[in-house]
C-alpha positions as CSV (number, residue, x, y, z in Angstrom):
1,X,2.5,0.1,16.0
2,X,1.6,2.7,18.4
3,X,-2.6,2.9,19.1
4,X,-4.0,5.1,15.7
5,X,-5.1,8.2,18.0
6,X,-1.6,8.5,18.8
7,X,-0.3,7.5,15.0
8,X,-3.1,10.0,13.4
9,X,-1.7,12.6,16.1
10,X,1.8,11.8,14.9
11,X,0.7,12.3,10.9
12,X,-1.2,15.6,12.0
13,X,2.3,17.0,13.4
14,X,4.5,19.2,11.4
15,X,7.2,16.4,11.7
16,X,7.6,15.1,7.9
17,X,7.5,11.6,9.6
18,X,5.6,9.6,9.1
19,X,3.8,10.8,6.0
20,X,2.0,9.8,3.2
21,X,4.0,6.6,2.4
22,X,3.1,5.6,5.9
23,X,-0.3,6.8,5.6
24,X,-1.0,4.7,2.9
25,X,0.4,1.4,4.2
26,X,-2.5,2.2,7.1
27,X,-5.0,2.2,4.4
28,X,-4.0,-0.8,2.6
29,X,-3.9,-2.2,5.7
30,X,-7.5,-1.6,6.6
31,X,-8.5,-3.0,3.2
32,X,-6.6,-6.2,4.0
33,X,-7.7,-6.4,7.3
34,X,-11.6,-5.9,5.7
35,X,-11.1,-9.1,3.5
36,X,-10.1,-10.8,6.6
37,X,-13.5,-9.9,8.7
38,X,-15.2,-11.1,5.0
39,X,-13.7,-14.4,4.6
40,X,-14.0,-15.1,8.8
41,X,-17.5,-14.3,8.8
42,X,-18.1,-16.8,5.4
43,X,-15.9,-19.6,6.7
44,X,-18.3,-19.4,10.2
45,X,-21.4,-19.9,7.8
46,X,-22.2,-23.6,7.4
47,X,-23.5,-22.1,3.7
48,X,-20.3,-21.5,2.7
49,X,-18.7,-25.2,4.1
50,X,-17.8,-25.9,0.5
51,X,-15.7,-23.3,0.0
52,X,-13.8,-23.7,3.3
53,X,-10.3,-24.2,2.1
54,X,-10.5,-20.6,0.0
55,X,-11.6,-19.1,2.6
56,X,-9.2,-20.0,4.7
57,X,-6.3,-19.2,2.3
58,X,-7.9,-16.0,1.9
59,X,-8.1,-15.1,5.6
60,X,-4.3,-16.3,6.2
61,X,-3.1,-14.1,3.0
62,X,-5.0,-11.0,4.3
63,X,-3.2,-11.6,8.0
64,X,-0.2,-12.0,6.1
65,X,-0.6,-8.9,4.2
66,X,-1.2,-6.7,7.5
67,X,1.7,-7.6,8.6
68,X,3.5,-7.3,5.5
69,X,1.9,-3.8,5.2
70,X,3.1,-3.2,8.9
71,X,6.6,-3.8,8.0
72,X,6.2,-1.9,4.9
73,X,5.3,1.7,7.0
74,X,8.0,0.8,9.2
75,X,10.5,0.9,6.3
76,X,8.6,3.6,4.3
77,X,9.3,5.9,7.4
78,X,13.2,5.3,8.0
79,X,13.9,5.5,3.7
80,X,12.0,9.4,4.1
81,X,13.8,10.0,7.3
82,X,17.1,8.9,5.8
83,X,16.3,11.7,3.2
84,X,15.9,14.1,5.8
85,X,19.2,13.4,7.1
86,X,20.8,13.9,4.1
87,X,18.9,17.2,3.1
88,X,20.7,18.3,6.3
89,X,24.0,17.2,5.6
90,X,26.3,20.0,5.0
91,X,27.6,21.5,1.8
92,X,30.0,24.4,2.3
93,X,32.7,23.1,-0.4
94,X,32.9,21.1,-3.3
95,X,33.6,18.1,-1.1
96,X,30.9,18.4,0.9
97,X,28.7,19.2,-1.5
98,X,29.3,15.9,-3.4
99,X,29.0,13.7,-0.3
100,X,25.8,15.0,0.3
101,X,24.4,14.7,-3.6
102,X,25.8,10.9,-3.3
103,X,24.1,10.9,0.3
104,X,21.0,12.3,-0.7
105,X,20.7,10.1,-4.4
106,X,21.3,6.9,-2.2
107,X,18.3,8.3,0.1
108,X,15.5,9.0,-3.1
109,X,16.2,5.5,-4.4
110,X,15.4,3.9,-1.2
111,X,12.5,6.5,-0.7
112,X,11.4,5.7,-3.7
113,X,12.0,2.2,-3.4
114,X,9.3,1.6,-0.6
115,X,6.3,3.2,-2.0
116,X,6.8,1.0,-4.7
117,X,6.9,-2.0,-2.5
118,X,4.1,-0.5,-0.6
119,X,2.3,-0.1,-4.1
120,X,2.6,-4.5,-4.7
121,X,1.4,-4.8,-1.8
122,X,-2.0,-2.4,-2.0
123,X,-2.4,-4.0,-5.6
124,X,-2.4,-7.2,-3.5
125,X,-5.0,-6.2,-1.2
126,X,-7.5,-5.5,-4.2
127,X,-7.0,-9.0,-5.8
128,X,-7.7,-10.2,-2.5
129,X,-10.9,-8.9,-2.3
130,X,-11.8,-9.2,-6.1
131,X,-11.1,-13.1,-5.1
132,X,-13.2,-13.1,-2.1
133,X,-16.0,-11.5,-3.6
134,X,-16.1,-15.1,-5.5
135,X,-18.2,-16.2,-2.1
136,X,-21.5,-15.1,-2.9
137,X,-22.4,-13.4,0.4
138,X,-24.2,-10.2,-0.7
139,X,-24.3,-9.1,2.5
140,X,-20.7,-8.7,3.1
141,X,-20.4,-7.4,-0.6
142,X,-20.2,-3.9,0.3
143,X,-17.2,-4.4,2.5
144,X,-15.5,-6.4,0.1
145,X,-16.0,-3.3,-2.2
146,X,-14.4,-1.2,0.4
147,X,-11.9,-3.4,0.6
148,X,-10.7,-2.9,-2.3
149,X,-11.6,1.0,-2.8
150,X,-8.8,1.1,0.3
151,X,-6.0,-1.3,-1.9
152,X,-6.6,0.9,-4.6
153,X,-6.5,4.5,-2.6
154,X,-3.3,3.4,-1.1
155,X,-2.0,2.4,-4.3
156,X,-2.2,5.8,-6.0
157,X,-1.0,6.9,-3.0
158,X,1.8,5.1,-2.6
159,X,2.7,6.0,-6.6
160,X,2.2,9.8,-5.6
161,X,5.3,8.6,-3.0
162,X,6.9,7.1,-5.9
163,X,7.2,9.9,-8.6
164,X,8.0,12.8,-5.7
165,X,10.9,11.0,-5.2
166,X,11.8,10.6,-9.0
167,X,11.8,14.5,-9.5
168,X,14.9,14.7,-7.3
169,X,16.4,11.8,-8.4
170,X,19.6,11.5,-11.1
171,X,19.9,7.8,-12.0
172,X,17.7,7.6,-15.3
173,X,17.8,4.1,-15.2
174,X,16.3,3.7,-12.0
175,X,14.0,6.1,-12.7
176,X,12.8,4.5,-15.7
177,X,12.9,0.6,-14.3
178,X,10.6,1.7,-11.5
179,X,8.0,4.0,-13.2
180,X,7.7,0.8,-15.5
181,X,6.5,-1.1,-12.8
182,X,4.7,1.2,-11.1
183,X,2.7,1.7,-14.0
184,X,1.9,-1.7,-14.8
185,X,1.2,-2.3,-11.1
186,X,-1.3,1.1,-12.0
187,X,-2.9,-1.0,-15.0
188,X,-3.6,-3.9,-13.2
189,X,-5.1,-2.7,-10.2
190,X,-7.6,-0.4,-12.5
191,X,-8.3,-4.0,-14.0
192,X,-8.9,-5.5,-10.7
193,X,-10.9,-2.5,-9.6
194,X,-13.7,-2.9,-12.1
195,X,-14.1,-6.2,-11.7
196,X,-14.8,-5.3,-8.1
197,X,-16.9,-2.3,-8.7
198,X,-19.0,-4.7,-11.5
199,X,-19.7,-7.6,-9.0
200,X,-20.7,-5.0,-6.3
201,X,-23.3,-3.1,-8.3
202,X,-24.6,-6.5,-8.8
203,X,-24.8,-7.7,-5.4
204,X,-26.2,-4.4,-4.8
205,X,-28.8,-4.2,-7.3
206,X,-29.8,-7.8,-7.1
């Protein structure tokens, strides 16, 4: 990816791409890459030796996650911009007009498509932190709790991404199969999330 003044510059254009699909990849990103500075700095402190192995898991799932988030913006960006195109296509007869609904309904689904992707992997990004707040390190507890803070933001963002794309759609079945597991993915990151939020406020407090 290009350096984030440049990306941010990019976003702040009035190009559609990238946009908030994109955007929220970034986010998730950050929150993965947060449980990765977490788990690095525990697996360095000889008080944590006995929990070496999860932290290491931990550290290689966050990596893995950035770059599975990276990927994810990448994709998130081409589906819109494949969108574009076909908003653009022309429709001055019946024949046209056809190719470019078919055009344009293969586009949402794949618009779609991604955010919901991107959505798994934010929702993964806040069991990730939930897991390595399991390390008793209130000092780091905060960031763990930002951490996941980010997975969810990007989350709802990325389900914002989702349902735009489901106004303009026409396959009812699609529609339906993927608000189903959007919303599930909704429910079990607002499970997660409290967890987090809980074990915070007590690191916090204590």
């Amino acid at each position: 990816m290009e350096n984030l003044d440049l990306y941010l510059r990019n976003l702040a254009s009035a190009d559609p791409v990238p946009g908030g699909g994109s955007a929220a990849a970034i986010v998730a990103s950050v929150g993965a890459a947060l449980v990765g500075m977490v788990a690095r700095i525990c697996e360095r402190n000889p008080k944590y030796a006995d929990r070496a192995d999860a932290l290491q898991q931990i550290v290689a799932e966050s990596d893995g996650l950035r770059q599975r988030l990276e990927t994810a913006r990448e994709r998130d960006e081409r589906a819109f911009g494949q969108v574009v195109a076909a908003q653009a296509l022309p429709k001055d007869n019946p024949a046209e007009s056809a190719a470019r609904r078919a055009a344009l309904e293969t586009a949402l689904h794949a618009a779609a498509k991604e955010p919901l992707d991107g959505a798994e992997l934010a929702l993964d990004v806040v069991r990730l932190a939930e897991r390595v707040l399991q390390i008793p390190n209130k000092n780091l507890a905060s960031d763990a709790g930002c951490a996941a803070e980010f997975g969810a933001a990007a989350l709802a963002a990325c389900a914002y991404n989702v349902r735009v794309n489901h106004r303009y759609m026409r396959d009812a079945s699609a529609i339906a199969d993927q608000a189903a597991i959007l919303a599930r993915y909704e429910s079990d990151a607002a499970s997660a999330l409290a967890q987090v939020r809980t074990a915070v406020a007590t690191a916090l407090s204590s």
